[in-house]
Residue, then its C-alpha position, 0 to 999 in steps of 0.5 A: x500500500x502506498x502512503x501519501x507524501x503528507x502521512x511519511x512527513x507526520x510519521x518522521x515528525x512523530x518519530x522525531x518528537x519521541x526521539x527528542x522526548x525519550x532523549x531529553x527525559x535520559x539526559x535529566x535521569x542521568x544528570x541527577x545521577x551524576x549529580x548523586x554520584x559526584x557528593x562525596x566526602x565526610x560530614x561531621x556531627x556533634x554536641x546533643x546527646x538527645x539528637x544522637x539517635x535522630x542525627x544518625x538515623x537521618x545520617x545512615x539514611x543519607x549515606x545509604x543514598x549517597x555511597x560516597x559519603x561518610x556521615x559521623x554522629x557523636x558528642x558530648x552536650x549541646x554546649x559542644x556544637x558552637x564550639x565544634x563548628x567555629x574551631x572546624x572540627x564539625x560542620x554541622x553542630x547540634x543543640x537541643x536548646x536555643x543558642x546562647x547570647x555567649x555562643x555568637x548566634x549570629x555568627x551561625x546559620x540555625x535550622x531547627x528540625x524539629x521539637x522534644x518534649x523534656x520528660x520528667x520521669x520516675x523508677x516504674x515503681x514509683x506511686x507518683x504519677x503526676x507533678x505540677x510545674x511548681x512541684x518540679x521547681x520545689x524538689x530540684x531546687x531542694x525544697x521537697x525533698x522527700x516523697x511522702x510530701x508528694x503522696x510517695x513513700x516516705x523515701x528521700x528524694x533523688x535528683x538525676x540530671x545532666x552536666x553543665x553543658x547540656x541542653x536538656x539540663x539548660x531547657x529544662x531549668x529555664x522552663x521550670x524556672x531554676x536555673x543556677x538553682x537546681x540541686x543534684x544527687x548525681x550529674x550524667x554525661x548522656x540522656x541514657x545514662x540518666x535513663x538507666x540511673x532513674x531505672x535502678x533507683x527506686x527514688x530517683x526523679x530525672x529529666x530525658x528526651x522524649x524520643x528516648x523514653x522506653x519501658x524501663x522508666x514512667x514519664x509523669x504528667x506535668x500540670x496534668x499534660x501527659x508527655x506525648x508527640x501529640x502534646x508537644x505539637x499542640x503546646x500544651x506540654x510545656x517542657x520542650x525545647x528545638x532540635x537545632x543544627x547549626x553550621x558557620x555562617x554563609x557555608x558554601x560547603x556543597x555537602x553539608x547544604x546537601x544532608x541539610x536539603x535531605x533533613x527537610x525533604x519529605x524523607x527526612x522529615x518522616x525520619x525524624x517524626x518516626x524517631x519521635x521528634x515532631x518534625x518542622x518542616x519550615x525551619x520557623 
């Protein structure tokens, strides 16, 4: 069967069309590819021990994306994020707290990813179930110092927090109102070592991240506030604080632009809600 001239010039326009297309949808497959393949190098993390867990399930997430890129998540308290980034020996620093006037906040570049509740919590067996803000301040500033005046058994009171650089223990005495005031049986150096000296202590009280909670301690109720994702994210529980990362100001340093786009992708900010943060997906 013979075709007309008109029908063989709309079939090479129709194959050109499809080449052209199936071409240009390639090329842009393979410069994001390339793109991927090009972000190498190491990225270093450090400060919160409470963002620990998050920072690295978004860390293994990112490398497990970009093979050629080692991510390290470490740190010793909050107060070790500013310092880490100015000297260079991090890129991104961490703090679950607000930058200090002390600390040169404008010399940073703040991204707060998300909110944690502070949890107040007791050994599993404790009677106490529930403390008001005023409560709080009174026993961790000695002023109650034993159970029975709280309903408990009549056992002395025993006050677990953390180190002076902490941002849990700067949150947490800011909202209560103690700070410079409170009074300690024992200091820790992490949110786990807190959480597992209340667990062995029967009279124990202690502060952690919400996102560590788990069955070997209980998390009191504050002003009648269960502390809960829900809670925070609505206001009501009031002891929380941000998970803020910080880098030098006006970085040009491609990767660590890059893992902090991947922070508040819809990816990463799953990760973080998952981790039991409440994610903020518009850095405010």
């Amino acid at each position: 069967m013979r075709l007309s001239f008109r029908k063989i010039l709309w079939t090479i326009i129709a194959v050109s069309v499809i080449t052209t297309s199936a071409c240009t949808e390639i090329g842009v497959t393979q410069t994001k590819a390339d793109s991927q393949a090009a972000l190498s190098g190491e990225l270093t993390l450090t400060g919160s021990t409470s963002m620990a867990d998050v920072s690295n399930a978004l860390a293994e997430a990112f490398m497990k994306k970009n093979d050629k890129v080692t991510v390290s998540v470490g740190g010793n308290g909050s107060g070790e994020g500013p310092t880490a980034v100015n000297d260079g020996t991090a890129n991104i620093g961490m703090l679950s707290r607000g930058l200090k006037d002390s600390e040169n906040p404008s010399g940073f570049e703040q991204y707060v990813i998300g909110f944690d509740g502070v949890a107040v919590i007791v050994h599993p067996q404790s009677s106490v179930k529930e403390l008001s803000m005023s409560d709080l301040a009174d026993i961790f500033s000695d002023k109650i110092s034993n159970w029975s005046e709280l309903g408990g058994a009549d056992a002395p009171i025993q006050c677990i927090g953390r180190e002076a650089a902490s941002g849990t223990r700067g949150a947490f005495e800011e909202i209560v109102g103690i700070k410079d005031a409170a009074v300690y049986a024992e200091e820790q150096n992490s949110t786990g070592n807190v959480k597992q000296a209340v667990a062995s202590n029967p009279n124990a009280i202690g502060y952690v991240s919400l996102s560590s909670l788990d069955e070997s301690v209980i998390a009191l109720s504050i002003d009648g506030v269960s502390a809960t994702e829900e809670k925070v994210a609505s206001g009501s529980y009031k002891l929380q604080r941000p998970f803020l990362m910080i880098t030098k100001k006006d970085s040009a340093d491609a990767l660590t632009k890059a893992f902090l786009e991947f922070v508040y992708s819809e990816e990463g900010m799953k990760i973080i809600k998952d981790d039991g943060v409440v994610p903020n997906k518009n850095n405010e």
